[in-house]
C-alpha positions in Angstrom: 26.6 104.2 182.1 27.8 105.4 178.4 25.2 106.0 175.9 26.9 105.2 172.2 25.7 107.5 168.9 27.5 106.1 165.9 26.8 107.8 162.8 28.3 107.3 159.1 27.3 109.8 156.2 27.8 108.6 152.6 29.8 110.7 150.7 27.8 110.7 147.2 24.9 113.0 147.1 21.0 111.2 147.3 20.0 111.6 143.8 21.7 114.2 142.8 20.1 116.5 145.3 21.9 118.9 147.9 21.2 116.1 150.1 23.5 113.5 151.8 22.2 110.5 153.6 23.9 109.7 157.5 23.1 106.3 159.1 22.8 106.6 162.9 22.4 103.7 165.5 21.9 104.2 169.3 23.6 102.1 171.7 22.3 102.6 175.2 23.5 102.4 178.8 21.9 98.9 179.4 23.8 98.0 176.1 20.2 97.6 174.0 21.1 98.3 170.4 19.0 100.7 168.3 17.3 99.5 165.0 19.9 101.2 161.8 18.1 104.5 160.8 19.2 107.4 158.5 18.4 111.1 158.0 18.7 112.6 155.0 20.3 116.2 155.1 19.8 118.9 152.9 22.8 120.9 153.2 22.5 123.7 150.2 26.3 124.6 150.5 29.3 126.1 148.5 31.2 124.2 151.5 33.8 121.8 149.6 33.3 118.6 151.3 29.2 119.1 152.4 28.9 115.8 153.9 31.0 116.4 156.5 28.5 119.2 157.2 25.8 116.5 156.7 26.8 114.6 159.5 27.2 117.8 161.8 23.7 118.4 161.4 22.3 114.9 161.7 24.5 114.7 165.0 22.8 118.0 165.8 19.3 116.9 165.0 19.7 113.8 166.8 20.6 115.4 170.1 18.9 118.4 170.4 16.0 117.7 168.5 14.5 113.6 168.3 14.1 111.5 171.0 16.4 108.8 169.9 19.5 109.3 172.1 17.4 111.2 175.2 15.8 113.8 175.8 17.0 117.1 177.2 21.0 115.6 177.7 23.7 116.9 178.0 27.4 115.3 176.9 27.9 113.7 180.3 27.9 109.6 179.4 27.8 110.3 175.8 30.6 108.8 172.9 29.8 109.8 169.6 31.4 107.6 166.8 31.4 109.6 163.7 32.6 108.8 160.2 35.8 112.1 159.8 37.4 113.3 162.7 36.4 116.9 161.3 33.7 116.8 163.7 36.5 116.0 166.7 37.9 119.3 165.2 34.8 121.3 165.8 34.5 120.4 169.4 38.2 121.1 169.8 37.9 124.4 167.9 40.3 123.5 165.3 39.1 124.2 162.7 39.0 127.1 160.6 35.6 125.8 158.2 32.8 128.6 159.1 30.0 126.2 158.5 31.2 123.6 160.9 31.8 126.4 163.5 28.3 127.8 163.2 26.5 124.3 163.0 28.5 123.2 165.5 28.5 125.5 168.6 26.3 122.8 170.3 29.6 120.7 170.9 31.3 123.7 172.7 29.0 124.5 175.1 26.1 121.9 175.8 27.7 118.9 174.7 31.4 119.3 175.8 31.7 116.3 177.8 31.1 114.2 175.1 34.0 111.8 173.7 34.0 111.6 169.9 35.8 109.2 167.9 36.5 108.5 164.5 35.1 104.5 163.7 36.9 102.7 161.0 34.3 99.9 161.3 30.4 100.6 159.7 29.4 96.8 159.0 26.5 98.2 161.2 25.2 99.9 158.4 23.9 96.8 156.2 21.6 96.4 159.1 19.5 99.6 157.8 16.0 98.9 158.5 14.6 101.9 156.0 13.0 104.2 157.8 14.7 107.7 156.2 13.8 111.1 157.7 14.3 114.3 155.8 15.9 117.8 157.6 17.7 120.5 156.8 19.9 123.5 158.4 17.0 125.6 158.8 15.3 122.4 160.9 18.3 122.6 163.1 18.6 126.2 164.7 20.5 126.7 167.6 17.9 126.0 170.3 17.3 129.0 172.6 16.3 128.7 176.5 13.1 130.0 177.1 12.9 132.3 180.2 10.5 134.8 181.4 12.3 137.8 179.7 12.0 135.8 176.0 14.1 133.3 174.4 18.6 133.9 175.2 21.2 131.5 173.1 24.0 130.7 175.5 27.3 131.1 174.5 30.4 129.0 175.8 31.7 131.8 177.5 28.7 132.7 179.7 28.6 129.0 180.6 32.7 129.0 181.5 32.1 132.2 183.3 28.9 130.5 185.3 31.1 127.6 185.8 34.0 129.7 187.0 32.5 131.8 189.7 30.1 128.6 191.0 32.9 126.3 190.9 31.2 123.7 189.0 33.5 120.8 188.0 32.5 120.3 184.0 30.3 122.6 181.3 27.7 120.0 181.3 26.9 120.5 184.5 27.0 123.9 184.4 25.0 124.8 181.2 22.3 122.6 182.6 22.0 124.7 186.4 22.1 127.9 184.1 19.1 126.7 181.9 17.4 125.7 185.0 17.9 129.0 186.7 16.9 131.1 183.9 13.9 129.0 183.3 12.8 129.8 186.3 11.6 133.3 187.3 12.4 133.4 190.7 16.3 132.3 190.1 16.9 134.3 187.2 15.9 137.6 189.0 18.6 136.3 191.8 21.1 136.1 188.7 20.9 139.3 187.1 
């Protein structure tokens, strides 16, 4: 079963403020529909086009950070409908935009088996209920694993090198027996 996150950012500013607002509904397995929400992201940016970047970090937030979509997932059974196919570009790696690669390492690694699509429909977003939470960058750090030694970031190569010598079929599967192992303090002496 496919859980849906369709998001849509608008492109003016909120009140003249660093911040852009991004809509976001959740469509889930069972095919319930989520009530229309929105975030508004403070992205303090030179970055030419910021609510692209906007979006990123909403997408971010809403994965790795709120319970809205699920918690502790990983990208199998998720489509992500986004409003510019930029953030299809950060997955891919295709893009040369340093802000979109930073912010968007968690679609590499954790969240590879996602599908993401560019919508060209949003009459979902005249549905928008009010509720509006405020975040920023610095509310959306990469999220470390906590093991016994500390905190590690993973990287997409340690998780394609994992996946390699386990012969693990997909990343998402992979990332999430890593965490798991180094979680653990029994299995993460075995892996050193």
């Amino acid at each position: 079963m496919t859980t849906l996150l369709e998001s849509y950012v608008d492109r003016k500013p909120v009140d003249g403020k660093n911040e852009h607002r991004v809509y976001f509904r959740v469509t889930s397995g069972a095919g319930n529909e989520s009530s229309v929400r929105a975030l508004d992201v403070d992205v303090a940016t030179a970055m030419e086009q910021p609510y692209k970047l906007a979006e990123l970090v909403a997408i971010k937030y809403l994965l790795m950070y709120s319970p809205y979509v699920g918690e502790n997932r990983s990208g199998d059974g998720l489509k992500i409908n986004v409003s510019y196919g930029a953030i299809k570009k950060v997955q891919k790696l295709h893009t040369t935009n340093s802000n979109m690669v930073i912010h968007g390492r968690f679609l590499q690694v954790r969240f590879s088996g996602a599908v993401i699509g560019t919508a060209r429909r949003y009459d979902w977003v005249k549905d928008f209920s009010g509720d509006v939470v405020d975040i920023s960058l610095k509310d959306c750090a990469d999220k470390p694993v906590s093991t016994h030694v500390g905190e590690l970031h993973l990287t997409r190569h340690a998780v394609e090198r994992f996946k390699e010598r386990l012969d693990i079929p997909n990343v998402d599967r992979a990332w999430k027996r890593l965490t798991k192992l180094m979680s653990n303090p029994y299995h993460f002496a075995l892996i050193q």
